[in-house]
C-alpha positions as CSV (number, residue, x, y, z in Angstrom):
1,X,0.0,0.0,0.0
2,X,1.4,3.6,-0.1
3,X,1.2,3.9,3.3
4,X,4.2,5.2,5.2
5,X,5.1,4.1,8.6
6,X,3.9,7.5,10.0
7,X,0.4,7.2,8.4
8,X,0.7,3.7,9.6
9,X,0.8,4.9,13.2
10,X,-1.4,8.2,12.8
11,X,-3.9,5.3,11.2
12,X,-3.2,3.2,14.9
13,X,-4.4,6.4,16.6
14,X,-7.6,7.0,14.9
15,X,-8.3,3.5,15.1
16,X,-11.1,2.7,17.8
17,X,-10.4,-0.9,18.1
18,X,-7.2,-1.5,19.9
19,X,-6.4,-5.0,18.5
20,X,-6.4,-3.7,14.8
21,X,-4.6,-0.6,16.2
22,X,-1.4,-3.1,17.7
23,X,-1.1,-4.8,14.0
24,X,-1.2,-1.5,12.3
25,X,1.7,-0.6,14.4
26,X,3.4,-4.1,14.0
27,X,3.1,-3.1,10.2
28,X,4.6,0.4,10.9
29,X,7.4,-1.2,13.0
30,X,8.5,-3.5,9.8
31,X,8.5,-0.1,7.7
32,X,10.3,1.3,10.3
33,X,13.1,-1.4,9.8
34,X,12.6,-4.0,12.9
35,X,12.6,-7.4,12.1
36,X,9.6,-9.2,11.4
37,X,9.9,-11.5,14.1
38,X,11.0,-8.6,16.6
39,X,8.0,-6.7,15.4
40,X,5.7,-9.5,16.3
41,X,7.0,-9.8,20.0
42,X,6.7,-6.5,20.6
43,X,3.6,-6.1,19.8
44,X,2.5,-9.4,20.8
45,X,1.9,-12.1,18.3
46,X,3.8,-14.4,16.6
47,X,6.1,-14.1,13.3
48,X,3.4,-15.9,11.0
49,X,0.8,-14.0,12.7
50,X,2.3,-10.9,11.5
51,X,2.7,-12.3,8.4
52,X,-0.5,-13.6,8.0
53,X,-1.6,-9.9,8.9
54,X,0.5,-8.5,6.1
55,X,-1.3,-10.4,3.7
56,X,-4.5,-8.8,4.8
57,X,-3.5,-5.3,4.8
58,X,-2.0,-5.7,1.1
59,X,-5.4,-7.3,0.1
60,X,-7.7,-5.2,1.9
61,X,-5.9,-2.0,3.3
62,X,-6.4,-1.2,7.0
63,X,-10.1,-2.2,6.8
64,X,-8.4,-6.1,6.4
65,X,-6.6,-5.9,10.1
66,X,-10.4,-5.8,11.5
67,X,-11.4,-8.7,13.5
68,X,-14.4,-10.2,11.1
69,X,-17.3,-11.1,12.6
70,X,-17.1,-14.5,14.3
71,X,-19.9,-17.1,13.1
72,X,-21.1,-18.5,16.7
73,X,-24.5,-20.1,18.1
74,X,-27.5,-17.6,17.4
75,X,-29.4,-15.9,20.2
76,X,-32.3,-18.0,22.0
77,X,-34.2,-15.2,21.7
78,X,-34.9,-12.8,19.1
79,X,-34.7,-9.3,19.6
80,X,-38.7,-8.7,19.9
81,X,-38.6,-11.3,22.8
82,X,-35.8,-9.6,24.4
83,X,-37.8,-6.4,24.2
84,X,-40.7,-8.1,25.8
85,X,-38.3,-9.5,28.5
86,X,-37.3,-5.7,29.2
87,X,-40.8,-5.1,29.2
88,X,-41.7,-7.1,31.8
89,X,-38.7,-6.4,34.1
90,X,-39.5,-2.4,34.0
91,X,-43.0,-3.4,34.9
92,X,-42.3,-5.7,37.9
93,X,-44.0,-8.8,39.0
94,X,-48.1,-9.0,39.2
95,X,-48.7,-10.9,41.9
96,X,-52.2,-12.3,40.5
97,X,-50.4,-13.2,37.0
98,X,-46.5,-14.4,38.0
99,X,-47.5,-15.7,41.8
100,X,-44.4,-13.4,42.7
101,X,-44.2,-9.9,44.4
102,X,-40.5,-9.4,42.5
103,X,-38.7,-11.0,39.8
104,X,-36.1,-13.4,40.1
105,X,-34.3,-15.3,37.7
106,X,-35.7,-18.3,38.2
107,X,-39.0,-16.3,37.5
108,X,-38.1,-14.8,34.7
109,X,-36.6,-18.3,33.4
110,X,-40.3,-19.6,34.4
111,X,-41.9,-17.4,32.4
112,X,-39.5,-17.3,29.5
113,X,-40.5,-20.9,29.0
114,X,-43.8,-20.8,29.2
115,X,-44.4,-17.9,26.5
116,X,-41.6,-18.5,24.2
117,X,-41.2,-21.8,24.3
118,X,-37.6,-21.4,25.4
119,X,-35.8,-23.4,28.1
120,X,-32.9,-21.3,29.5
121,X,-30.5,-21.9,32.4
122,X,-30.8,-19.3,35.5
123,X,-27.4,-18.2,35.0
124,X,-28.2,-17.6,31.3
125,X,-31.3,-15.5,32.1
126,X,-28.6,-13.2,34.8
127,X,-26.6,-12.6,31.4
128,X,-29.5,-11.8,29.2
129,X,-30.6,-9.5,31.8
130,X,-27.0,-7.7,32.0
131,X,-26.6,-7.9,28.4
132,X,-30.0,-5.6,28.6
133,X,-28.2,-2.8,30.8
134,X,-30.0,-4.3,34.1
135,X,-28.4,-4.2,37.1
136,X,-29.4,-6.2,40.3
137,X,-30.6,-3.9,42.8
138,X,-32.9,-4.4,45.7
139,X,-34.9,-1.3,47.0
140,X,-34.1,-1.2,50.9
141,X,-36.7,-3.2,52.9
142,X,-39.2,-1.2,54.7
143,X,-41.4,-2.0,57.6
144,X,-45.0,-2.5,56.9
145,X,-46.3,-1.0,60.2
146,X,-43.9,2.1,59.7
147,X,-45.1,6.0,59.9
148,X,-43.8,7.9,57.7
149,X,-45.2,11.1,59.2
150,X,-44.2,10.8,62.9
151,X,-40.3,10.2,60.7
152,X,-41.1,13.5,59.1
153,X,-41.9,15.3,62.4
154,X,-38.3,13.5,63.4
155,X,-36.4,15.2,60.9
156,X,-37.4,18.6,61.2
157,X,-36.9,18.8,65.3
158,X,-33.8,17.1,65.1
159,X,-30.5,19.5,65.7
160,X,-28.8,17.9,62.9
């Protein structure tokens, strides 16, 4: 490519992704005049990695030192369920419909199965629900029989 190693490296610091950013520098490093093989260890990978990178940056440019997109098992459930999933944990538990007064995973497995058809392992449904931006919080228990207006006349007598 006509690429020089200082485009190489200015390249490395535009890049977002920091794995394609180390083997546009390994690149830069051999136009720079290391060795291919001390090139590699510093920027570690091995000397037929490297090579095998150079081959894909003088077939595809820098675009070709991108990790592709790995093939892998698909989702269990589609992104409409996974919106009705979120739907259901913003909403909370109905007593009368889920038997629960708060989800828990097991729940949410329980229910899961029954309207999608979809068997899933509790630990599974704790990374679907992470993967959804939830977080596991618990509200702070309160007592059923408390006042809440004799704690407000607390507060505003107390010297604090």
């Amino acid at each position: 490519m006509d690429m020089s190693a200082a485009d190489l490296r200015a390249a490395a610091k535009r890049s977002g992704d920091a794995r394609q950013a180390s083997r546009i520098l390994a690149i830069a490093m051999v136009l720079d005049g290391f060795s291919r093989e001390e090139a590699a260890r510093l920027c570690g990978m091995d000397r037929q990695t490297l090579r095998d990178w150079v081959h894909r940056y003088n077939k595809a440019g820098l675009n070709g030192l991108a990790d592709r997109a790995r093939s892998g098992r698909p989702a269990s459930l589609s992104w409409l369920e996974q919106g009705k999933l979120a739907s259901w944990v913003e909403q909370g538990a109905d007593l009368a419909r889920d038997g629960v007064v708060r989800f828990r995973r097991v729940d949410l497995r329980d229910r899961i199965a029954a309207e999608f058809g979809v068997t899933l392992h509790e630990r599974s449904v704790g990374k679907l629900l992470r993967r959804l931006n939830f977080r596991r919080l618990s509200v702070r228990p309160q007592h059923p029989q408390t006042d809440l207006a004799a704690q407000e006349t607390f507060k505003k007598t107390s010297q604090t």
